[in-house]
N, C-alpha and C positions, 0 to 999 in steps of 0.2 A: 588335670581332670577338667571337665567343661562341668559347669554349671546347670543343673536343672529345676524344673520346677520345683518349688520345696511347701507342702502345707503350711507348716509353723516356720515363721520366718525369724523368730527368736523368742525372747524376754520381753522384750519393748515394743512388741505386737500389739495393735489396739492403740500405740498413741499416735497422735498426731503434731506433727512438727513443720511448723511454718519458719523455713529459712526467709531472710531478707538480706543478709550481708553479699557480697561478693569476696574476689581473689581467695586467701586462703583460711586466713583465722577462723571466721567462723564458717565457711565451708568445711572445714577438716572435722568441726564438730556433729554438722549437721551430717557430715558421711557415717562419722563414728556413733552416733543414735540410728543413722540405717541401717548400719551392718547389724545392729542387732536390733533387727524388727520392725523399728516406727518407721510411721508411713510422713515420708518429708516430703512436703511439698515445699518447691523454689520457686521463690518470685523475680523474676527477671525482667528488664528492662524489655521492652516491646524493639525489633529490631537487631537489637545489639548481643544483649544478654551479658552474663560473666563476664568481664574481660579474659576469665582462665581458658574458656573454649578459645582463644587464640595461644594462649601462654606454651610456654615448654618451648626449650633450645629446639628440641627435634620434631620434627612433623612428618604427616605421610600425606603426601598430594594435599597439602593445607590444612590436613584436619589433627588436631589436636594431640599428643598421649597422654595430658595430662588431664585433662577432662574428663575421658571416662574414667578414670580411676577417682577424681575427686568428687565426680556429682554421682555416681553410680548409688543404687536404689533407690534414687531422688525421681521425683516425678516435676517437670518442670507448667511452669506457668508463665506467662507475659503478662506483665501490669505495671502503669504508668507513675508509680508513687510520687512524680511531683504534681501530678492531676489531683483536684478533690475526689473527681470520683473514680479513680483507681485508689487513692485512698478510703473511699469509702469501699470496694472491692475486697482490700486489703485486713477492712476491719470487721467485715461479716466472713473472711476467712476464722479470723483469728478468735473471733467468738466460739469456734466451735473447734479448736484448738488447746491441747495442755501446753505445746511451748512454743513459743517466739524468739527465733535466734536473730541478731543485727550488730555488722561491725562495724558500722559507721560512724562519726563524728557524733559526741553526746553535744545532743540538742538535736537534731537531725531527726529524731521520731516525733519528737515533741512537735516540732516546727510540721510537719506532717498529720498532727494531731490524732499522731501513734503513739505517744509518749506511758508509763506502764502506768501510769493512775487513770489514763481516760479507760486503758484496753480493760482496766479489772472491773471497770465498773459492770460490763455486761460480762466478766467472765473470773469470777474472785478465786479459780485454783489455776490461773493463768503462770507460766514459771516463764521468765523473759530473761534468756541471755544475752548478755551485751558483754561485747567482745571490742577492744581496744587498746589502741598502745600504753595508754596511760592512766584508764580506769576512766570511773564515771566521776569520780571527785578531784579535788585539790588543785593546786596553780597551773599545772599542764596539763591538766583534762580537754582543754580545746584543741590542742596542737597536734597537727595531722601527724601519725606514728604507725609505721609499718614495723615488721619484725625484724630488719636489722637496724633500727635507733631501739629496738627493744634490747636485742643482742649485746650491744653497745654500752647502754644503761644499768642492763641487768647483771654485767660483772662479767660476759662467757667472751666475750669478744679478748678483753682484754688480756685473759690467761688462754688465748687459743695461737698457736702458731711458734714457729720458732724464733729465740731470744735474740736474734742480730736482723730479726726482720721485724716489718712493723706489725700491728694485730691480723690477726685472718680471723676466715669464717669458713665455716665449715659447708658441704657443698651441696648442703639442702638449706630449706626455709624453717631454721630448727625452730626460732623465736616464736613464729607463727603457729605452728605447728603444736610448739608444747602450750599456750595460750589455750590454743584449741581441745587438748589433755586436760587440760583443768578448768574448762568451763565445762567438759563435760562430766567430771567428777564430780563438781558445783552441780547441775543438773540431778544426777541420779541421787545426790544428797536431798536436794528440794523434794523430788518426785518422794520419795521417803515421807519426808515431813509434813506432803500435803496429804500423803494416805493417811496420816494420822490425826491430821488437822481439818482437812479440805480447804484451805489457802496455799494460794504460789504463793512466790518470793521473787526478788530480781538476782539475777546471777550475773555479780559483777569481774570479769575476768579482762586484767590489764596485761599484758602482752612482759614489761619490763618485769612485771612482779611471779611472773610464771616463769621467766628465767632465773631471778632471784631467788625462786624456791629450790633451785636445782647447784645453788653454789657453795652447798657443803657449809665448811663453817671459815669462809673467808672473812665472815663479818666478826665472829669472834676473836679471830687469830689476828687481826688488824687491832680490834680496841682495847684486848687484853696484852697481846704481848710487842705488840707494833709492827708485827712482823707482814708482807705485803705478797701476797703469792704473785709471779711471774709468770713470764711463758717458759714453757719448756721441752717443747717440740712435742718427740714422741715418749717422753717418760714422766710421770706424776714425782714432784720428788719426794725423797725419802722412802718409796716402796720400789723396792730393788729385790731379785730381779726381775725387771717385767717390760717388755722392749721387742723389739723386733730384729730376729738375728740372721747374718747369711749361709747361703745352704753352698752344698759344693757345686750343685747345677745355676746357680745364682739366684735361687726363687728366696723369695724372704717370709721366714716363719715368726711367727708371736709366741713368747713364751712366759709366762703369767706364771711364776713360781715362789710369787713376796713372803706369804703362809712360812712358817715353820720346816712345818711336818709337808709341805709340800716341794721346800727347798734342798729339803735330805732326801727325800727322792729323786730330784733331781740333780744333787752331785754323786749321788750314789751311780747314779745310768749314765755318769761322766767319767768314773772310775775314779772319783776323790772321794770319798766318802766321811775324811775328816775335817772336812770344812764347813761340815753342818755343826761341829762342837768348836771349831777356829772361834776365839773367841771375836776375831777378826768380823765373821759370818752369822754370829751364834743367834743373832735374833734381830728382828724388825730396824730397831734402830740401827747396828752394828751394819747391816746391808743397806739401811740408807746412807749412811756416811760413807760408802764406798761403792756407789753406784757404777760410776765409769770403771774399775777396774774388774768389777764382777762380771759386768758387759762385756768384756776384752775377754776376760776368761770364756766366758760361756759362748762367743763369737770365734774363739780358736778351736772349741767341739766342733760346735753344729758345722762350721765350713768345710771339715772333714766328710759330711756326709749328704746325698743327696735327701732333698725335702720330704719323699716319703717316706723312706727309711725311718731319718729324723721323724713324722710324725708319730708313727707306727711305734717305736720305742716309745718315745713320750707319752702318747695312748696308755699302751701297755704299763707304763709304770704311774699312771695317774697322776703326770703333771698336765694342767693345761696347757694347749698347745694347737693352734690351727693358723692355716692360710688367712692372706686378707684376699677377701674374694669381690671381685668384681659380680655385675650382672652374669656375664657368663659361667663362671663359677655356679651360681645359682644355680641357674638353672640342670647343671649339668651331676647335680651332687644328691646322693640316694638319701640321705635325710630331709633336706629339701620335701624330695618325694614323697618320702614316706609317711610324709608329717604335712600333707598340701598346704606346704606354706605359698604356694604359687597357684592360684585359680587360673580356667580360661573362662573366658566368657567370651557370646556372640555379639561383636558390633555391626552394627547396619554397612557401614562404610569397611569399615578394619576388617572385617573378619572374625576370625579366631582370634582374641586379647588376653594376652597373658595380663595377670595384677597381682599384685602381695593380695592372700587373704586377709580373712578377721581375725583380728586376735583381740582378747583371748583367748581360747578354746573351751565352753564350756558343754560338759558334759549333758546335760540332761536337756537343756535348750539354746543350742550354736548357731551363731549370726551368720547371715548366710551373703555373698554376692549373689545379687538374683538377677538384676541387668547393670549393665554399661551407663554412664551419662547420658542423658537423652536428649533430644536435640531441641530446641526453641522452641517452645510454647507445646511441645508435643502432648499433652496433656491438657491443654485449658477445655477443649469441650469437658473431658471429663469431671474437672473440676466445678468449672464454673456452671457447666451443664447439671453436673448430678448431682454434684456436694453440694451447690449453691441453687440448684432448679431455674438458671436462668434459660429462657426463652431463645428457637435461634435466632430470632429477629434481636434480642436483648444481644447476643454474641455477636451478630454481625454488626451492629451498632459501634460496641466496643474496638473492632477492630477496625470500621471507617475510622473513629474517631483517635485513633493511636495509644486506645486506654491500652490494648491488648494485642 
């Protein structure tokens, strides 16, 4: 579907959001408050901007696919923040602003005399996310940190990849990205408690501790029974059977049937039916101590049969069960469709842009894609012009002077 004008542009319509970070952590945040409404204004380097409007393996005639997806319903601005007075630019934006997003090195606003005790003075329901590898406190809080020493630290690296290799990662900027999830959950908690207070707060989100949050309970299993989780390619252990099996065309299907009552269905639609009461089989543990052999079994079916077939049964009998699908899969699959998890939207350069929608979908007020990434300062008249009522001799100033 393309994209059109939308009246209500969500929930988070009405606020205003001053980005200052760059690459991705807090970029990812500052997308996921525009997808649903606020109005983000990004501060960019004069000249340069993002380093992400270059980023991305793939380009089309130089220009970017990852930009418009990451700055998109951002209105951009140019502004010189090692200048006093782009920092002073900077701090009559944010006066009339509810949030300040910045990933950079703590001390680094301070030093800018951005720091969140000068901004509250002129603005006390102010919410300032700060986004970093390491957080705003303790022994490593200075130490430059992107999202894979995040990855690293925070335990995913470690359990990622298969046991005769050494650790992998996975083939997005997951560290970054979930940092960015949970400052913006920190966010919508603050906006909360300043509707009931009229005080911000700082929203302190460390990059190693947002993967931390997502690793189960390896920290228990370590101090209580000493036991140390591994890699283990493509199977979690002890939850059997759940793995990726061959088809008789060679395509390779997933089949996620650990459950009980989900495992009797599925030797039932294998024509063994007694191997759900095998005491061998009979429950959770019983199938994790015998992972590879259940695999072998369930890989001597499914090879008998081509991958639709196979899914088509498994469907029908209520095991989970799907392809691992590339991009093109995507796009080409009616649920996809039917559920626009794929927008298009118009780029000036691109064209027609396909992009993952918003998610989540909510009913009564849904975040919408309204534009693409914009391009370099494509917005500071308006800003600086009409938010801020500067003069165009005051603009042209600004951009003699390299503020803008």
């Amino acid at each position: 579907m393309s994209a059109e004008p939308i009246t209500s542009t969500g929930p988070l319509e009405g606020l205003r959001v001053i980005e200052m970070g760059q690459l991705l952590a807090g970029p990812f945040c500052g997308q996921l408050l525009g997808d649903f409404g606020a109005e983000v204004i990004k501060l960019e380097a004069p000249g340069s901007g993002d380093p992400m409007r270059q980023w991305g393996r793939e380009q089309s005639d130089g220009t970017s696919l990852w930009w418009p997806v990451v700055a998109r319903n951002k209105k951009s601005v140019t502004c010189n923040l090692r200048d006093p007075q782009g920092q002073r630019l900077a701090r009559k934006l944010i006066a009339g602003a509810d949030i300040v997003i910045e990933n950079f090195r703590p001390g680094t606003m301070e030093r800018w005399g951005l720091g969140f005790d000068r901004l509250r003075e002129t603005n006390l329901g102010l919410i300032m996310v700060r986004v970093t590898g390491y957080g705003q406190t303790g022994p490593y809080a200075p130490r430059a940190g992107y999202g894979s020493i995040g990855e690293a630290m925070g335990g995913l690296r470690y359990t990622t990849g298969d046991p005769d290799h050494p650790p992998a990662r996975t083939g997005i900027s997951i560290g970054d990205s979930l940092a960015a999830v949970f400052a913006t959950v920190g966010t919508l908690a603050a906006l909360h408690h300043r509707d009931r207070t009229g005080h911000g707060q700082l929203v302190d989100a460390a990059i190693y501790e947002a993967v931390l949050a997502m690793m189960e309970s390896v920290l228990p299993e370590w101090e209580v029974t000493g036991y140390q989780r591994e890699r283990t390619g493509s199977v979690l252990p002890n939850v059997a059977p759940s793995n990726v099996y061959p088809t008789a065309g060679g395509e390779m299907v997933l089949i996620a049937a650990n459950q009980d009552s989900v495992f009797a269905r599925l030797v039932e639609l294998m024509g063994k039916p007694e191997m759900a009461t095998d005491p061998r089989y009979v429950d959770h543990t019983a199938r994790g101590a015998r992972m590879d052999e259940l695999d072998d079994l369930i890989a001597d079916w499914t090879t008998g049969l081509e991958a639709e077939t196979l899914l088509e049964r498994l469907h029908e009998a209520g095991v989970p069960a799907g392809r691992i699908y590339t991009a093109r899969d995507m796009f080409a699959d009616p649920h996809f469709a039917a559920r626009e998890a794929i927008v298009r939207v118009t780029h000036p350069v691109l064209g027609e842009l396909p992009m993952q929608n918003v998610v989540p979908k909510l009913s009564a007020t849904p975040g919408s894609v309204r534009h693409a990434g914009p391009a370099l300062g494509e917005h500071n008249h308006e800003i600086y012009g009409g938010l801020l009522g500067l003069e165009a001799d005051e603009l042209a100033e600004l951009v003699r002077t390299g503020i803008a």
